[in-house]
Backbone as CSV, one residue per row, in Angstrom:
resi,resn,N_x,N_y,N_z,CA_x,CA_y,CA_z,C_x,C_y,C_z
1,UNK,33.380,80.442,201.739,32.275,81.385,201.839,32.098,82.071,200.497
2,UNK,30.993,82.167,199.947,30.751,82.764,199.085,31.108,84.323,198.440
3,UNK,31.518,84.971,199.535,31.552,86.238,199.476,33.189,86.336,200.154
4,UNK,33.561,85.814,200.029,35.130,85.146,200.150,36.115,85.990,199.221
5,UNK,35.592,85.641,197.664,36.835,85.677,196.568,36.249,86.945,196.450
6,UNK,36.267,88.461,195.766,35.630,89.150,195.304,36.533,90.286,194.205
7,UNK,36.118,91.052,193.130,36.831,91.417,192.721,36.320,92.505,192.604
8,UNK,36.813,94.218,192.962,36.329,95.116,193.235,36.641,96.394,192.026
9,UNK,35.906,97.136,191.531,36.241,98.188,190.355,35.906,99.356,190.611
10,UNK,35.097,99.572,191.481,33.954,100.436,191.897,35.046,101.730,192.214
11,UNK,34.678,103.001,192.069,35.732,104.376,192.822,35.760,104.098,194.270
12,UNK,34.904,103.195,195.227,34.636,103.685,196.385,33.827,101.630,196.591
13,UNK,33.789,101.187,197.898,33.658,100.266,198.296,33.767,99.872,199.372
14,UNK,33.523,99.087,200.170,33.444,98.323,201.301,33.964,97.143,201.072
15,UNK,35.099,96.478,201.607,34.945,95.037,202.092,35.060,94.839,203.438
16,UNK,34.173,93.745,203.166,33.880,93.264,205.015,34.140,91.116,205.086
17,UNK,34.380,91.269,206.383,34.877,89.556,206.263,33.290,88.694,206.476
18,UNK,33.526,87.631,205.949,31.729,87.088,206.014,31.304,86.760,206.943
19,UNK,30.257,87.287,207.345,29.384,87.420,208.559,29.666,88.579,209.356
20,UNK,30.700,89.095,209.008,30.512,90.540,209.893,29.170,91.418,210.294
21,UNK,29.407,91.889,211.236,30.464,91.926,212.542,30.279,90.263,213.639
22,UNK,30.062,89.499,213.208,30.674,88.175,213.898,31.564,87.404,213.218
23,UNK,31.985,86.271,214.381,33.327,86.095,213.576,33.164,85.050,212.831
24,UNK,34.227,85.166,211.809,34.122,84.329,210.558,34.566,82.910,211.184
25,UNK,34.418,81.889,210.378,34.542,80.717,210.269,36.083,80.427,209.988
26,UNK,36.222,79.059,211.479,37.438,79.092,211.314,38.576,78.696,210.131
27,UNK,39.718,78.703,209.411,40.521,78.404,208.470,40.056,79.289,207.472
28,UNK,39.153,80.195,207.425,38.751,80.746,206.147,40.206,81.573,205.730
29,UNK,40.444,81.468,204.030,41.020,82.401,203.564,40.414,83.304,202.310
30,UNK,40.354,84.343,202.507,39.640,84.870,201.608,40.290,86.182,200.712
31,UNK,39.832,86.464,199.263,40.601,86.893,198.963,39.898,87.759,197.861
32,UNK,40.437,89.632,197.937,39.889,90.393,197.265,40.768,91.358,196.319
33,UNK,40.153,91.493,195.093,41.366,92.082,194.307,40.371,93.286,194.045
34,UNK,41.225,94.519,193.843,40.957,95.587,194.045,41.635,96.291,192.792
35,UNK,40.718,96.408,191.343,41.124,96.844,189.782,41.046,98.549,189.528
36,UNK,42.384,98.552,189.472,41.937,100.107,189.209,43.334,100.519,188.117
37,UNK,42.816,101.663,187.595,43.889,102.242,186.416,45.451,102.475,186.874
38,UNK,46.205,102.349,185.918,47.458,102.839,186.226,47.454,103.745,186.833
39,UNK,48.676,104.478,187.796,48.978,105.268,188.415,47.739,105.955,189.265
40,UNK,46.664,104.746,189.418,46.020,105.628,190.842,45.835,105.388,191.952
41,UNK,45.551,106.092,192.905,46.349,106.220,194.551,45.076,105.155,194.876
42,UNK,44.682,104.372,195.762,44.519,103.436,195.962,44.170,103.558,197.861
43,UNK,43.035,103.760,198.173,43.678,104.324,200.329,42.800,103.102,200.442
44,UNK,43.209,102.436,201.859,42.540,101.098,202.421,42.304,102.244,203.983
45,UNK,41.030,102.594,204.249,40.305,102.858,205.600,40.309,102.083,206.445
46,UNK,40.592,100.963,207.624,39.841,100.291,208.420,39.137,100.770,209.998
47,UNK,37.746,100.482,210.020,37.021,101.078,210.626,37.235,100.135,211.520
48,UNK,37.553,98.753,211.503,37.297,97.873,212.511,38.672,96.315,212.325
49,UNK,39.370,96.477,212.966,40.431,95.022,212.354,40.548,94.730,214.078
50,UNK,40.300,93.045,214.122,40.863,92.094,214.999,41.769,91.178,214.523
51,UNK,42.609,90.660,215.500,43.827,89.946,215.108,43.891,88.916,216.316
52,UNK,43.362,87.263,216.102,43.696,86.600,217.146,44.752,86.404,217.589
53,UNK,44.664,86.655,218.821,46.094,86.213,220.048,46.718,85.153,220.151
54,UNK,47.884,85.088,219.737,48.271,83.518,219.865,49.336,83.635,221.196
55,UNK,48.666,82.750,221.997,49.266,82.602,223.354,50.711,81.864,223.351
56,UNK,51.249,81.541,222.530,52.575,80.645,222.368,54.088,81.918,222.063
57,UNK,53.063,83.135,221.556,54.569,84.331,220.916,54.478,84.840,221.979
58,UNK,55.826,84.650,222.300,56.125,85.630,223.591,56.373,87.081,222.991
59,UNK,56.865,87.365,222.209,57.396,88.189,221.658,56.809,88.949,220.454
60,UNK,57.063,89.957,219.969,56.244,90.569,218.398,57.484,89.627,217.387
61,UNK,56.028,89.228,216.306,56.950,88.088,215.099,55.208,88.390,214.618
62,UNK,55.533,87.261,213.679,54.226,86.913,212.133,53.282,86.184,213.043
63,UNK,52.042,86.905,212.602,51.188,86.479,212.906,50.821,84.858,212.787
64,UNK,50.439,83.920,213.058,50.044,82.927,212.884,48.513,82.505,212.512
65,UNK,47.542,83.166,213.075,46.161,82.720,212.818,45.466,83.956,211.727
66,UNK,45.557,84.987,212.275,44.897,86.427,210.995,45.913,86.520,210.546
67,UNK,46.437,87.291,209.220,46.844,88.595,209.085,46.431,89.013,207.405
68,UNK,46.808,90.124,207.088,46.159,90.971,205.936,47.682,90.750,204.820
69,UNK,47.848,90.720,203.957,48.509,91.102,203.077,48.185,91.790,202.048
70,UNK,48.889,93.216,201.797,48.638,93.770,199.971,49.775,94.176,199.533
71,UNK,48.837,94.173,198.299,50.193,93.805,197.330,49.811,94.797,196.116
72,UNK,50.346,95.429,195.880,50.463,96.495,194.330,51.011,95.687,192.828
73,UNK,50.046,95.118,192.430,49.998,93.972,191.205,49.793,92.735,191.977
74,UNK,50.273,91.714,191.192,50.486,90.244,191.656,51.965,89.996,192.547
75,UNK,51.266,89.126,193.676,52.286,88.581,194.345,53.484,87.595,193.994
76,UNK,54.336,88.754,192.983,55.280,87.950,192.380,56.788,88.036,193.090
């Protein structure tokens, strides 16, 4: 999806998954980097997060179909 990769600078922003509020297309991974100066505080709001159900975990463990990761620099 086009609006997939994005790279954000702005004081203030929105990201939203593509096609929101319907649901995205399945296997999508998408991915947004979020540039800002040393030492500044950084808040993630979510107004709205779904997480498909995977009927196989009986139990709480890792997600298998969604999940979010962040990361403060590169995922090294």
């Amino acid at each position: 999806a086009e609006h997939c990769f994005r790279n954000f600078s702005a004081s203030t922003g929105v990201i939203e998954s593509p096609g929101f509020p319907d649901k995205y297309p399945h296997n999508l991974e998408c991915s947004f980097i979020i540039i800002s100066p040393p030492q500044t505080e950084v808040t993630l709001t979510f107004q709205t997060f779904d997480l498909e159900n995977d009927p196989l975990l009986m139990g709480e463990g890792e997600c298998k179909y969604d999940w979010l990761d962040v990361w403060d620099g590169l995922p090294q």
